[in-house]
Backbone bond lengths (Angstrom), bond angles and torsions (degrees), N, CA, C in turn:
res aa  C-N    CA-C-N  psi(-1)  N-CA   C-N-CA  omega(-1)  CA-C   N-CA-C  phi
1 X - - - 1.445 - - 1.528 111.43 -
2 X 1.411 113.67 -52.76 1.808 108.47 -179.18 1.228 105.97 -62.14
3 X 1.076 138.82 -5.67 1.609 142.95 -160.15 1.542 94.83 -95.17
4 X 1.089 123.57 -34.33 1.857 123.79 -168.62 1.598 92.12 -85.38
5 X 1.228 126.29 -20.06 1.651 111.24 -158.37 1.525 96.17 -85.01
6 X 1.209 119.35 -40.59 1.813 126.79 -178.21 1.538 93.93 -63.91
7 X 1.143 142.07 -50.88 1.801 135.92 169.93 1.044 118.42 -60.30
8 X 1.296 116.43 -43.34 1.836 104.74 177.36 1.600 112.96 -80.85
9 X 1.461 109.55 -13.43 1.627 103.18 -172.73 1.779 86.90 -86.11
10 X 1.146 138.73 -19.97 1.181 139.69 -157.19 1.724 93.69 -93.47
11 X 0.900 111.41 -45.49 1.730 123.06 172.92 1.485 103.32 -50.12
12 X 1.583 106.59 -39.45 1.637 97.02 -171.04 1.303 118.85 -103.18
13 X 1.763 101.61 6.90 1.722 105.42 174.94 2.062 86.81 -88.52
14 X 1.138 112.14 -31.89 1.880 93.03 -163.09 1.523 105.45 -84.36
15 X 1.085 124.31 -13.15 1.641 132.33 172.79 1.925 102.34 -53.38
16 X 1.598 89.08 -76.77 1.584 124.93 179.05 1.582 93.49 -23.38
17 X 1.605 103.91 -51.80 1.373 102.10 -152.19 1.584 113.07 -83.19
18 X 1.780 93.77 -22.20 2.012 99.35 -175.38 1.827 90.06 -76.94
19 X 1.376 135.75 -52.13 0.884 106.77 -169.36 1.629 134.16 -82.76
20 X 1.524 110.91 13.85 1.981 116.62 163.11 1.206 84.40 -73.87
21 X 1.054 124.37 -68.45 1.517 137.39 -171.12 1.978 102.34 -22.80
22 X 0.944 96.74 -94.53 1.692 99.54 172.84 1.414 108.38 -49.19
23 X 1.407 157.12 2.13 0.936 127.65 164.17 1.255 112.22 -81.69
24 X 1.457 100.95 -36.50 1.666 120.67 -170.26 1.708 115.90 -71.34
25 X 0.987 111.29 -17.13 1.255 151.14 134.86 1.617 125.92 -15.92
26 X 1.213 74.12 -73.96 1.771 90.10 163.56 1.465 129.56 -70.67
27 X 1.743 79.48 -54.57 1.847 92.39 160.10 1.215 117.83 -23.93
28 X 1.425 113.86 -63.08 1.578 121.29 -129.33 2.189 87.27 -86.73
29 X 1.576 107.22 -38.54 1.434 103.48 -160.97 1.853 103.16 -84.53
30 X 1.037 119.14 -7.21 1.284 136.94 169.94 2.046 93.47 -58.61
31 X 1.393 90.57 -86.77 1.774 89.51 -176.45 0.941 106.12 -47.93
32 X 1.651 149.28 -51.87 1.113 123.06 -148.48 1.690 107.48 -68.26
33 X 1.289 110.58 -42.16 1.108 136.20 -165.97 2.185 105.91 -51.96
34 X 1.282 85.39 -28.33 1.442 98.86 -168.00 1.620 99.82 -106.63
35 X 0.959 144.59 -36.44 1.570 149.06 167.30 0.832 130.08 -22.35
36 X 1.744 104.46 -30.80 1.827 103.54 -173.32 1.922 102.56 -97.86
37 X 1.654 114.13 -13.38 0.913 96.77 156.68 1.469 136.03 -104.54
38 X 1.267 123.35 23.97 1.472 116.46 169.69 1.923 93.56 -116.65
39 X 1.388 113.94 37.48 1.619 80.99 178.45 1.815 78.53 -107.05
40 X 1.428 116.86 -28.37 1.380 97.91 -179.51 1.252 133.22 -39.58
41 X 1.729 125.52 -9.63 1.183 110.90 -166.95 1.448 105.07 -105.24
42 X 1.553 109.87 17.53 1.646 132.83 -178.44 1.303 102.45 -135.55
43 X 1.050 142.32 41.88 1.537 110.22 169.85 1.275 151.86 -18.57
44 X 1.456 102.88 -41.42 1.226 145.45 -175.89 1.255 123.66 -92.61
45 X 1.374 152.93 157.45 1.364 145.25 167.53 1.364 120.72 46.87
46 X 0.947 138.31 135.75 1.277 128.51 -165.27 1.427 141.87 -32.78
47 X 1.273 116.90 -3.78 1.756 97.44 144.59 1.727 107.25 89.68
48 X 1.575 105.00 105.49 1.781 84.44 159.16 1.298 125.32 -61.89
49 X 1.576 118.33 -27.90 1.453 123.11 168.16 1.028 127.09 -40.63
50 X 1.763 106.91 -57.62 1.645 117.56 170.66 1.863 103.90 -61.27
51 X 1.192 123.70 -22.78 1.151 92.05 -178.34 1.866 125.41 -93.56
52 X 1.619 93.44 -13.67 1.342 111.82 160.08 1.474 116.26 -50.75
53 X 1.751 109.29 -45.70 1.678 91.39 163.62 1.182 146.49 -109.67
54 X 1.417 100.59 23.50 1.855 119.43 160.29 1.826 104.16 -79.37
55 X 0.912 121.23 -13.46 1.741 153.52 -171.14 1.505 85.39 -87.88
56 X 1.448 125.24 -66.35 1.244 109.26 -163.20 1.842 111.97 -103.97
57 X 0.961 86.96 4.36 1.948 84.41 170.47 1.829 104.80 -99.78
58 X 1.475 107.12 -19.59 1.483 102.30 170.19 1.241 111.32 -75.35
59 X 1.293 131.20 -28.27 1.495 128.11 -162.98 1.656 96.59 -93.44
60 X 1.193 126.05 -30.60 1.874 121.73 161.86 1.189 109.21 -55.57
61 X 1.318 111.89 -39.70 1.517 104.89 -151.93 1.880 91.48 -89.21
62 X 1.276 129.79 -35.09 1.427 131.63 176.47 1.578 81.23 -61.26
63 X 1.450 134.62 -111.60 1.083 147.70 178.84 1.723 100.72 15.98
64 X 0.935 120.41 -71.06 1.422 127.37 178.40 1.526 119.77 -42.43
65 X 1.525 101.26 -48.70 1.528 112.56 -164.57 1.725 103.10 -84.43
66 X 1.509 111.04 -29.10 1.377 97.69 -172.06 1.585 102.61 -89.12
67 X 1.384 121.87 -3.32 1.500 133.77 176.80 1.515 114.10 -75.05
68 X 1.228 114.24 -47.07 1.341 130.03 174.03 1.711 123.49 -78.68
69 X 1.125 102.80 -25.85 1.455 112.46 -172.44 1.764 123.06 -123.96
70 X 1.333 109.73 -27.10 1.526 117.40 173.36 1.627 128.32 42.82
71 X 1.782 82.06 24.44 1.562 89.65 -164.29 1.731 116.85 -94.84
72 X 0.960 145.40 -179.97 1.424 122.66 175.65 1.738 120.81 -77.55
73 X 1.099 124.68 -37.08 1.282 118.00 159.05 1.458 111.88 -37.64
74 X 1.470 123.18 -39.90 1.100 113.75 -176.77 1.655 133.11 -100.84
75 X 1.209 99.34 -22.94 1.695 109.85 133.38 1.973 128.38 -41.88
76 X 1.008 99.59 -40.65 0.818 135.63 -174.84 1.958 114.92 -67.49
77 X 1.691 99.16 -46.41 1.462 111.42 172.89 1.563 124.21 -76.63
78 X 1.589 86.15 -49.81 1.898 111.49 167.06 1.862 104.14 -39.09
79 X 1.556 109.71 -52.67 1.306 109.51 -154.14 1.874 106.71 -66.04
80 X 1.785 99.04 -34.06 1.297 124.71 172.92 1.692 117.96 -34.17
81 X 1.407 79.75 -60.02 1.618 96.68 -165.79 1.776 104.72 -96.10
82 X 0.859 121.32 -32.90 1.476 111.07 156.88 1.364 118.47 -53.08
83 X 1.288 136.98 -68.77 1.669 141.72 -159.16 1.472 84.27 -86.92
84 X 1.135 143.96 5.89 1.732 130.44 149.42 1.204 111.82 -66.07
85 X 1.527 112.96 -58.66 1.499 123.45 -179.89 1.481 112.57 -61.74
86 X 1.219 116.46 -30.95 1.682 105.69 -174.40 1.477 101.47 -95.22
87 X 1.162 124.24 3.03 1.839 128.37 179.93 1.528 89.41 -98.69
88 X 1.314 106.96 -48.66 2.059 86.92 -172.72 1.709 111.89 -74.51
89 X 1.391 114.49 -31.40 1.468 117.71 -167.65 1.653 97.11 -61.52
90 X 1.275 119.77 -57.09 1.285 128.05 170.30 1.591 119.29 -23.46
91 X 1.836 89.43 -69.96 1.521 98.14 -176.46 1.430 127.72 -75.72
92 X 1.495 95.76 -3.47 1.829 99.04 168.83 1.577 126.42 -83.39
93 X 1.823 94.62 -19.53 1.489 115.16 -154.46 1.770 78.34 -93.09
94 X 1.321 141.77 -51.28 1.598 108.91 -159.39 1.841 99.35 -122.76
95 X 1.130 130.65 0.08 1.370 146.38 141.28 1.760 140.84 -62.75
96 X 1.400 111.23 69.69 1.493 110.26 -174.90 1.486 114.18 -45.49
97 X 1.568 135.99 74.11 1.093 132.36 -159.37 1.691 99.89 -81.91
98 X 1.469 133.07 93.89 1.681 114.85 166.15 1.976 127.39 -19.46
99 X 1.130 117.46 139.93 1.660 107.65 161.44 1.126 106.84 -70.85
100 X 1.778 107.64 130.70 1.596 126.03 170.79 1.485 109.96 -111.45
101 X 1.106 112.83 172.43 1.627 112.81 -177.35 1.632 121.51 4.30
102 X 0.526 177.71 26.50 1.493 173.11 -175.73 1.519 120.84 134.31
103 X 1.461 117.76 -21.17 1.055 139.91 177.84 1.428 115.87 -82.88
104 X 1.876 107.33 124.41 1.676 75.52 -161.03 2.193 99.88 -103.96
105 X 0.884 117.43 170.19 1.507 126.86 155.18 1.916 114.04 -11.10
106 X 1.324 131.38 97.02 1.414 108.73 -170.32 1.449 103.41 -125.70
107 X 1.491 107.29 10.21 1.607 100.36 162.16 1.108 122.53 -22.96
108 X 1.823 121.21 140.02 1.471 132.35 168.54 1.265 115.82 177.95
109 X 1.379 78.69 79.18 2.047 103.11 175.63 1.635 126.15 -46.25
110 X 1.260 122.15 21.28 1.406 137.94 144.65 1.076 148.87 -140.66
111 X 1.199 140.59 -175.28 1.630 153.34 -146.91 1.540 128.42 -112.44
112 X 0.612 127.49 53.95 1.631 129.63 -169.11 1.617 123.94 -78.99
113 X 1.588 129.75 166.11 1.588 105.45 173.20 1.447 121.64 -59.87
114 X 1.027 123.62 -38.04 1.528 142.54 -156.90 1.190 100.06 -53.70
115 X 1.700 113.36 -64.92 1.213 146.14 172.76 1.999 132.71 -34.26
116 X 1.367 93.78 -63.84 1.106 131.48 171.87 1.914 114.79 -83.87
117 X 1.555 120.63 -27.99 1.334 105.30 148.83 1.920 120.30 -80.05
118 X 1.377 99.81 -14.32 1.775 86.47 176.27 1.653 116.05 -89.64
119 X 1.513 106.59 -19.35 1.549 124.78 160.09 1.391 118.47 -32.73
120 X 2.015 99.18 -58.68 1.564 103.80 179.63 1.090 116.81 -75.70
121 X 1.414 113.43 -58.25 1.327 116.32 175.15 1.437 122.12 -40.75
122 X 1.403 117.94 -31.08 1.966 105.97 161.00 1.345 116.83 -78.73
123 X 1.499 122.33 -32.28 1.174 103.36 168.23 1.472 152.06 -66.81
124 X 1.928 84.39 -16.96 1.549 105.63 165.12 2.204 112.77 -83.58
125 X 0.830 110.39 -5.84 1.023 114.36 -179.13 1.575 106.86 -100.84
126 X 0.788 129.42 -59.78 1.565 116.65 148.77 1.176 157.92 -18.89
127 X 1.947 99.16 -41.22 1.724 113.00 148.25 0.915 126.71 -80.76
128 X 1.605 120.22 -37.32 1.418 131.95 174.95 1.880 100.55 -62.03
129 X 1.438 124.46 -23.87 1.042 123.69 161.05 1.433 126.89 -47.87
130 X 1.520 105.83 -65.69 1.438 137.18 -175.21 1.529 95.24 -55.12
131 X 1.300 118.26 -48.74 1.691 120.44 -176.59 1.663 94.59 -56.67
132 X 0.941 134.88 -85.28 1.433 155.16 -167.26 1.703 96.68 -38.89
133 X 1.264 130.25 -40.90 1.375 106.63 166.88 1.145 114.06 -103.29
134 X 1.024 133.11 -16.83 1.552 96.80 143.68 1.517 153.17 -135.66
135 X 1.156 98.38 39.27 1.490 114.85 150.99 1.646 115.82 -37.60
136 X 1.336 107.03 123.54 1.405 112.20 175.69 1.433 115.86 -42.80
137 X 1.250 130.21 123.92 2.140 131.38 157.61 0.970 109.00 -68.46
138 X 1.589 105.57 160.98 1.588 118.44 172.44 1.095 74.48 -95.35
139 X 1.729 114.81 169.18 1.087 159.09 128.55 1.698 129.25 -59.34
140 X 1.360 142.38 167.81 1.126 123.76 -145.53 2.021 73.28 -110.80
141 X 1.439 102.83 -55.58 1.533 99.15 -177.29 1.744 119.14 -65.84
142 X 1.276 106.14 -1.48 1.673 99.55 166.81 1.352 126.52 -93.66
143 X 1.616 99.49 -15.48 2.079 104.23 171.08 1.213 113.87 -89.00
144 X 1.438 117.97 18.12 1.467 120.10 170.44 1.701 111.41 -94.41
């Protein structure tokens, strides 16, 4: 019987972990996908586009690390970079924030699919984050 609890909790760390993984996932092909059209309204200076895909090379590169490693640092990164994206999408969507330093103006007072599937998908990647760090560990002397 103690022998199934170290496999099924292990079953539910690689699940946990394929689906941040796929949310972030989504994340990441959402921006890219969308990048080349909001940098036009910047050409110049860094770009909501460009920042759409520092947005989506962070969420591969989290995606990756909490896929490969399942460790809490990396729970830990996923959760980072997920609840970033759903704190700015939020705060762009009902917050007229001005462009400051390099950052330009990204107001956009509505809802679209594009939008609203990378919305969920960070927010689901974020709890499924929050689960993943901290969910209780086994120990090496308790799966014996």
């Amino acid at each position: 019987m103690s022998a199934s609890i170290p496999q099924r909790h292990d079953l539910l760390g690689i699940v946990l972990r394929l689906l941040i993984s796929a949310a972030l996932a989504i994340d990441a092909v959402v921006h890219l996908r969308l990048a080349s059209y909001y940098q036009s309204a910047a050409p110049a200076g860094i770009g909501q586009g460009n920042l759409f895909r520092i947005e989506a090379a962070a969420a591969i590169l989290a995606g990756l690390y909490v896929l490969l490693r399942g460790s809490r640092p990396a729970y830990a990164a996923a959760f980072i970079v997920a609840a970033g994206g759903v704190v700015a999408v939020l705060l762009y969507r009902y917050v007229n924030v001005p462009a400051f330093g390099p950052f330009p103006a990204m107001y956009e007072p509505i809802w679209f699919f594009q939008k609203s599937l990378s919305a969920v998908a960070q927010a689901a990647a974020a709890a499924l984050a929050a689960v993943g760090l901290f969910r209780p560990r086994h120990s090496k002397t308790l799966r014996r």
